[in-house]
C-alpha positions as CSV (number, residue, x, y, z in Angstrom):
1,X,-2.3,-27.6,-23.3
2,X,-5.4,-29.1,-21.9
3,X,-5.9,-31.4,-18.7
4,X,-9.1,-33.3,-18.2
5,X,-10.8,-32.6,-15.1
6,X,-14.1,-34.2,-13.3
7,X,-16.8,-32.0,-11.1
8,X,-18.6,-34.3,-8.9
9,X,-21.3,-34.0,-6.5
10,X,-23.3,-35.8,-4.2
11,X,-25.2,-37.4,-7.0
12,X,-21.9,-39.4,-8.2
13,X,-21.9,-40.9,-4.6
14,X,-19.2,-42.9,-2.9
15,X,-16.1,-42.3,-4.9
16,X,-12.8,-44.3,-4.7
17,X,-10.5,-41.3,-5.6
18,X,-7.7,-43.7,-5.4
19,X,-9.1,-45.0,-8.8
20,X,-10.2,-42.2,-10.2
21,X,-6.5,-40.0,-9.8
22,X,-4.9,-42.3,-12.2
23,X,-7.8,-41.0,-15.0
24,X,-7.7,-37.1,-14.3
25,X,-5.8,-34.0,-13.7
26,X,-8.0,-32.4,-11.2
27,X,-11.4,-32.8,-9.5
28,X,-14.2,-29.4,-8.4
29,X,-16.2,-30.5,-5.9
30,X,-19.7,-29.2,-5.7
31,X,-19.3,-26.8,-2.3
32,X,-23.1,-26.5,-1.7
33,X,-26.6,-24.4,-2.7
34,X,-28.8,-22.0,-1.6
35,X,-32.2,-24.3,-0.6
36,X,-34.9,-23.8,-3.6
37,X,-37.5,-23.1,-1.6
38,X,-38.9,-19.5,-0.2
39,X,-36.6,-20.1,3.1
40,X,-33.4,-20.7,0.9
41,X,-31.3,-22.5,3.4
42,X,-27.5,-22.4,3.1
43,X,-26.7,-26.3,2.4
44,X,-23.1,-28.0,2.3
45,X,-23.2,-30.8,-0.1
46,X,-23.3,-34.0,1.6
47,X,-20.7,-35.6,0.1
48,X,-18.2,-32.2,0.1
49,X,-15.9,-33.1,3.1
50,X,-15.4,-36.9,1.8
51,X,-15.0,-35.8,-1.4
52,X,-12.5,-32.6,-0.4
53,X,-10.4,-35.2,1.7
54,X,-10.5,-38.2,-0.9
55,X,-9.4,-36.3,-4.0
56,X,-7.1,-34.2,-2.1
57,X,-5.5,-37.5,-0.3
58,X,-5.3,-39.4,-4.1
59,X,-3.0,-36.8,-4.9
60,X,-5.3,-34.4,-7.1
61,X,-5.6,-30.8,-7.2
62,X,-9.2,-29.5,-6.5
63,X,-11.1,-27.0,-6.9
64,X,-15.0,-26.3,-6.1
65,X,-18.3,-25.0,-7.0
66,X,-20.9,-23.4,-5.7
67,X,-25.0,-23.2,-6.4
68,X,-26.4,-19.7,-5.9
69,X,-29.8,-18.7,-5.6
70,X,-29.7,-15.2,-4.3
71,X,-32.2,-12.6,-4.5
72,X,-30.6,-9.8,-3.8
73,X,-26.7,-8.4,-2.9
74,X,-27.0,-9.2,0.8
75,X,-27.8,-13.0,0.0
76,X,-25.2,-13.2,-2.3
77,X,-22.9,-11.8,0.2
78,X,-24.1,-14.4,2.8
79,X,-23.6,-17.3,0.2
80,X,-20.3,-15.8,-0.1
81,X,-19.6,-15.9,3.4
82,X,-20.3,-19.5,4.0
83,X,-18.3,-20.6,0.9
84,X,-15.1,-19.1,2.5
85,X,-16.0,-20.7,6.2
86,X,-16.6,-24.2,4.4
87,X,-13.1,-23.5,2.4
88,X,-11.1,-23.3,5.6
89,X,-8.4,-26.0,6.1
90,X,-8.2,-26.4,2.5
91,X,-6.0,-25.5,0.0
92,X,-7.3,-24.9,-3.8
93,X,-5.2,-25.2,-6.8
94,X,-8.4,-24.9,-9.4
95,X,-11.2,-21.9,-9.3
96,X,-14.3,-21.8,-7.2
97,X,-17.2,-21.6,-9.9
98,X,-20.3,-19.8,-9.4
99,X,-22.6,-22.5,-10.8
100,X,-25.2,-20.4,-13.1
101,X,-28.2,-22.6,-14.6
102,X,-32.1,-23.4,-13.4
103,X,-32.0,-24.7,-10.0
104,X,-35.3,-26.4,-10.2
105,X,-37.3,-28.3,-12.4
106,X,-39.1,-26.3,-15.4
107,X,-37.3,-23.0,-14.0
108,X,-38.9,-23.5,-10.3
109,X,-36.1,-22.8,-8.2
110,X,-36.3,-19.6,-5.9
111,X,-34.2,-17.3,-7.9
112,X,-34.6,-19.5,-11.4
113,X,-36.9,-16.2,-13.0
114,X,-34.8,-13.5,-11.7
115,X,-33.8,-12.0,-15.1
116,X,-30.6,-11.6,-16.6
117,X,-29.7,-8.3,-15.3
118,X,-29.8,-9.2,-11.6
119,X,-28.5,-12.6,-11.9
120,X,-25.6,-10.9,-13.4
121,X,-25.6,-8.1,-10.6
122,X,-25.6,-11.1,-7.7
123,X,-23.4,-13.3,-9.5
124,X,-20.7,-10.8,-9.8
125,X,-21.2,-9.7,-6.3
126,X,-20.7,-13.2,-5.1
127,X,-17.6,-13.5,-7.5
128,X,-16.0,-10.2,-6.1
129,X,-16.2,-11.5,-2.7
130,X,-15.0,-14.7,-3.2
131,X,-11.6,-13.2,-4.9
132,X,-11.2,-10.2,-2.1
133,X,-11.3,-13.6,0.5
134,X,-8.2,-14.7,-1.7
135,X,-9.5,-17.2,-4.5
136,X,-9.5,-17.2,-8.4
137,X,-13.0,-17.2,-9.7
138,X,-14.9,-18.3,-12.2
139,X,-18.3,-18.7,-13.9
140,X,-19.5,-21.7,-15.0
141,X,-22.8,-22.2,-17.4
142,X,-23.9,-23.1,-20.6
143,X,-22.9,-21.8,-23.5
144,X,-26.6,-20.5,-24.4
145,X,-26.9,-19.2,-20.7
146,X,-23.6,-17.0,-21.0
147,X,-25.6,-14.5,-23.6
148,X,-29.6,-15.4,-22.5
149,X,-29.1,-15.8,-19.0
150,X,-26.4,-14.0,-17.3
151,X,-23.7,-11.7,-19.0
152,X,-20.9,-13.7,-19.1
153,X,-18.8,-11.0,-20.9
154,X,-19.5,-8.8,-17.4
155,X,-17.5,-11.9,-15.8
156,X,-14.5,-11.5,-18.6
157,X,-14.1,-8.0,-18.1
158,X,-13.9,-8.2,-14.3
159,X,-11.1,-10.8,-14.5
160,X,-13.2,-13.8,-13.8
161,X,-12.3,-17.2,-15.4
162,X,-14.7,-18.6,-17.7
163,X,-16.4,-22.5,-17.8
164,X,-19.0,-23.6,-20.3
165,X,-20.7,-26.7,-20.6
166,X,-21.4,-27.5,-24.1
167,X,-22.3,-31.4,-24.8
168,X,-20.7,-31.5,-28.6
169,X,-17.8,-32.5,-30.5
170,X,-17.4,-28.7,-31.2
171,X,-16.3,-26.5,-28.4
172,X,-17.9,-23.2,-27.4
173,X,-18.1,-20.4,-29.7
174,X,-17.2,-17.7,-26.7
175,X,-13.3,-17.9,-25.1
176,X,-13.3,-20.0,-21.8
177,X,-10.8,-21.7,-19.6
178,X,-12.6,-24.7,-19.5
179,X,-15.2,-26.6,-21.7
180,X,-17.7,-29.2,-20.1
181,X,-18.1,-31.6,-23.5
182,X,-20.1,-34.3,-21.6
183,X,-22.4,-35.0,-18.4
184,X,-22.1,-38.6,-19.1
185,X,-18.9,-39.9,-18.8
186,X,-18.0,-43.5,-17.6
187,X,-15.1,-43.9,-15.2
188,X,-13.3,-46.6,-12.9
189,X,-13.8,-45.6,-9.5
190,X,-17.2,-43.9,-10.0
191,X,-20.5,-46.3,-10.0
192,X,-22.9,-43.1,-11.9
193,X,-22.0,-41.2,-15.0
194,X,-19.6,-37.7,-13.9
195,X,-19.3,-34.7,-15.8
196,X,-16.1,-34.4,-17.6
197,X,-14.2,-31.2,-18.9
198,X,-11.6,-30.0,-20.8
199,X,-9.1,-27.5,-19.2
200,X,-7.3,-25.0,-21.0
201,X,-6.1,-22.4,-18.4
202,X,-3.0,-24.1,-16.4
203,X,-3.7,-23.8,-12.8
204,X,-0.6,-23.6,-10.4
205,X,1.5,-22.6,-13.5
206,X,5.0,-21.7,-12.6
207,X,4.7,-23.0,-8.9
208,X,5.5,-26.1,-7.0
209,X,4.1,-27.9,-3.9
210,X,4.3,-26.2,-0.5
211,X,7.4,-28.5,0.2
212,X,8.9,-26.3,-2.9
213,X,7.9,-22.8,-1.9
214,X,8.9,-24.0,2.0
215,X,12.7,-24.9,0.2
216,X,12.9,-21.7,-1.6
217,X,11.8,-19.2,1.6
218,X,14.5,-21.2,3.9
219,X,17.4,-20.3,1.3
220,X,16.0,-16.9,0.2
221,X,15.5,-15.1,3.4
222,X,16.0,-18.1,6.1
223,X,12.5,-19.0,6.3
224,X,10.4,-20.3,9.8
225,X,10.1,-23.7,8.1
226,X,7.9,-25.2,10.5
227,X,5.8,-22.4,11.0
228,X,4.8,-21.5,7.4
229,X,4.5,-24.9,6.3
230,X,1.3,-25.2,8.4
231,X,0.1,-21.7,7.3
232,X,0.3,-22.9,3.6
233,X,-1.0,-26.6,4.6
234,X,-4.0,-24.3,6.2
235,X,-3.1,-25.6,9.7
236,X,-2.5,-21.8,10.6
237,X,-3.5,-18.3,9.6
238,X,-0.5,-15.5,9.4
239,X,-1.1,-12.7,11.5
240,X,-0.9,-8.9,9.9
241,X,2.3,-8.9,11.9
242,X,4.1,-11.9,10.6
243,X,2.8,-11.1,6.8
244,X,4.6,-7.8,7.2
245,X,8.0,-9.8,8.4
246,X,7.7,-12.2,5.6
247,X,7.6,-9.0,3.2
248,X,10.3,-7.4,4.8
249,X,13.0,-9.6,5.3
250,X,13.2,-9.4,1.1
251,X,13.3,-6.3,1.7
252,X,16.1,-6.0,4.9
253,X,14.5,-3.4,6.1
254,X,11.5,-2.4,9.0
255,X,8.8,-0.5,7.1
256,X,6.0,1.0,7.7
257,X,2.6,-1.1,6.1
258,X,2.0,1.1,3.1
259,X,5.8,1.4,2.7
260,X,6.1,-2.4,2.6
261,X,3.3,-2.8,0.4
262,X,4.3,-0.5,-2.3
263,X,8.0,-1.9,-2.2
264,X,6.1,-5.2,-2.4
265,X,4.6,-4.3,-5.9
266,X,7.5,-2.8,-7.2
267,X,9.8,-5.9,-6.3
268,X,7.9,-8.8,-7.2
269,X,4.3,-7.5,-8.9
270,X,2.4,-7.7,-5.7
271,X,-0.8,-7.9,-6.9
272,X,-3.8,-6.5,-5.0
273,X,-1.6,-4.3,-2.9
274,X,-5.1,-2.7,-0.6
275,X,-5.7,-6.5,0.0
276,X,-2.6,-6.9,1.6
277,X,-2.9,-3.9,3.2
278,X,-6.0,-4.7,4.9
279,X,-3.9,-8.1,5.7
280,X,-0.8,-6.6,7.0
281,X,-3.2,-3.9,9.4
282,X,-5.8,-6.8,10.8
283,X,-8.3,-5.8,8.7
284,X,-8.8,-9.6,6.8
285,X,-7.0,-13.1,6.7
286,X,-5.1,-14.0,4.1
287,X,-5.3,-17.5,2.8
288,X,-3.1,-20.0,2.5
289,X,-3.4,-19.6,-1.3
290,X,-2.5,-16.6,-1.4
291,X,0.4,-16.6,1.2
292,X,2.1,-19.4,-1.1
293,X,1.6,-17.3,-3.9
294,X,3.5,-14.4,-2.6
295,X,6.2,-16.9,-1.5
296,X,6.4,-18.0,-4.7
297,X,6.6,-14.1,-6.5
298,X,9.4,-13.1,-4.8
299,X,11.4,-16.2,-5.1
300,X,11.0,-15.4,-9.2
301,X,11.8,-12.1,-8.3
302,X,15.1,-13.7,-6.5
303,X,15.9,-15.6,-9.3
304,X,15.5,-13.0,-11.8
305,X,18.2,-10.8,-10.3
306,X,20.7,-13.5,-9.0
C-alpha cells in the first residue's frame, strides 16, 4: 500500500485545494517555527489556517508539521504547547512531524549547531508531549540527518513514526512510514513546485468518518448523537465526567476511575490507560482524536463478541 501525499507551506502560496484533492491522498501543513534569531519567537505559518480549512473542506485528510529550534527542554516544551493550542478545532487523520534539518542558511539558524545529542534530547521531548496531548508523532528528515544529525533510531524505539526525504529513484536505506522522493513536484492547483511523498503506514486504518463512529455509538450503547458529534468535529471538549459515562455504559456498570480504566484495557485494549486516567479525573483534555478512537475500539470490541 502506498498513498501519495503533499506537505505544503507558505512558500507554495495560494492553493486551490479543490484542484489539488483530485491528485492526492492527504496534505501536512507546515504548523509553524521557532524564529531563527537569538529571541526565537513562536511563529504560525502564514498560510496554516487557509491551508487547514482548504484541504480539510476539499475533502482531504491532514496532517501537520512543525519547525523546532529549541535550546533546551523547557523550549521544547513551550514549542509543544503552542502546537497543541494552534491544533484546536481540528481534527488530524496524518501525524504531526517534528521537522529536523538546518533552519538557516549555511547552518545559521539558532539551534542549527546544537549537536546530535541534544537535538535528539529536545526532539524527543517535543515528540513525547505532543503524543501525551493525544497525537501520533513522527520525525521527519533526511535520510543522512537520521544517523549525522539526530538519532532517529531513539525516535523508533519510542514509538514515533518515521519520514525521510530522500530525492532518488531508490528509497531510503532505514524503515520509515513515509518517503519524501521529490521537492519539486508540478501539480494543478499549485502555481510553485510542492514536496511530494510516498506513504506507506495507513492512517485512519480500520476506522470511518465521525458520521460512522457517531452510527456505531447510537446502536452499541444508545449514544448522545448530537453531543459527541461536535466533540469528535472539535466543536466541544468531553469533560472527565462524560469520558467516564462513555466508558461505562459498555460496561453497564458505575465504576470507580481506576476501575473503569482497567476494565477499559481489558475490554477493548485501551491504550495509554494513565492518559485516560488523568482525562477521566480533570487532570488533561482529551482530543477529539483520541475520543473517536476509543469509540471506534470498543465498537471492534462489540463486534468481535456479537
Amino acid at each position: 500500500m502506498r498513498k501519495l501525499v503533499i506537505d505544503v507551506s507558505q512558500f507554495q502560496g495560494t492553493i486551490d485545494w479543490a484542484k489539488v484533492a483530485p491528485q492526492v491522498s492527504a496534505a501536512i501543513i507546515r504548523l509553524g517555527y521557532r524564529g531563527y534569531g537569538a529571541a526565537g519567537t513562536l511563529c504560525t505559518d502564514p498560510m496554516y489556517q487557509r491551508n487547514m480549512d482548504g484541504a480539510i473542506a476539499a475533502g482531504l485528510p491532514v496532517g501537520v508539521y512543525w519547525c523546532s529550534q529549541a535550546l533546551n527542554d523547557a523550549e521544547a516544551l513551550e514549542e509543544a504547547r503552542y502546537c497543541v493550542d494552534k491544533l484546536r478545532g481540528y481534527q488530524l487523520t496524518y501525524p504531526v512531524l517534528l521537522d529536523s534539518e538546518h533552519m538557516g542558511p549555511n547552518a545559521s539558524g539558532r539551534a542549527d549547531k546544537i549537536g546530535k545529542a541534544r537535538r535528539t534530547q529536545y526532539g524527543l521531548t517535543w515528540a513525547r508531549a505532543m503524543r501525551d496531548a493525544g497525537y501520533t508523532v513522527g520525525l521527519y528528515c533526511s535520510e543522512s540527518w537520521y544517523t549525522a544529525e539526530i538519532d532517529g533510531d531513539a525516535f523508533v524505539k519510542n514509538g514515533f513514526d518515521i519520514w525521510l526525504a530522500k530525492y532518488s529513484s531508490t528509497p531510503p536505506k532505514h524503515p520509515c512510514d513515509a518517503w519524501q522522493f521529490t521537492s519539486s513536484a508540478r501539480m494543478d492547483g499549485i502555481d510553485s513546485r510542492v514536496d511530494q511523498n510516498h506513504v506507506y503506514k495507513d492512517y485512519g486504518a480500520g476506522s470511518g468518518g465521525i458520521a460512522e463512529t457517531i452510527a456505531h455509538g447510537v446502536e452499541d450503547i444508545g449514544l448522545d448523537a448530537a453531543y459527541w458529534t461536535r466533540v469528535l468535529g472539535g466543536q466541544a471538549v468531553a469533560s472527565g465526567q462524560n469520558i467516564k459515562a462513555l466508558m461505562d455504559k459498555h460496561h453497564i456498570a458505575m465504576l470507580e476511575p481506576e476501575d473503569t480504566v482497567e476494565n477499559a484495557v481489558n475490554e477493548c485494549g485501551l491504550d495509554s490507560p494513565e492518559y485516560w486516567l488523568d482525562v477521566i479525573e480533570g487532570r488533561r483534555e482529551a482530543s477529539a482524536a483520541n475520543v473517536k478512537a476509543l469509540m471506534d475500539k470498543y465498537h471492534a470490541a462489540l463486534a468481535d463478541v456479537t
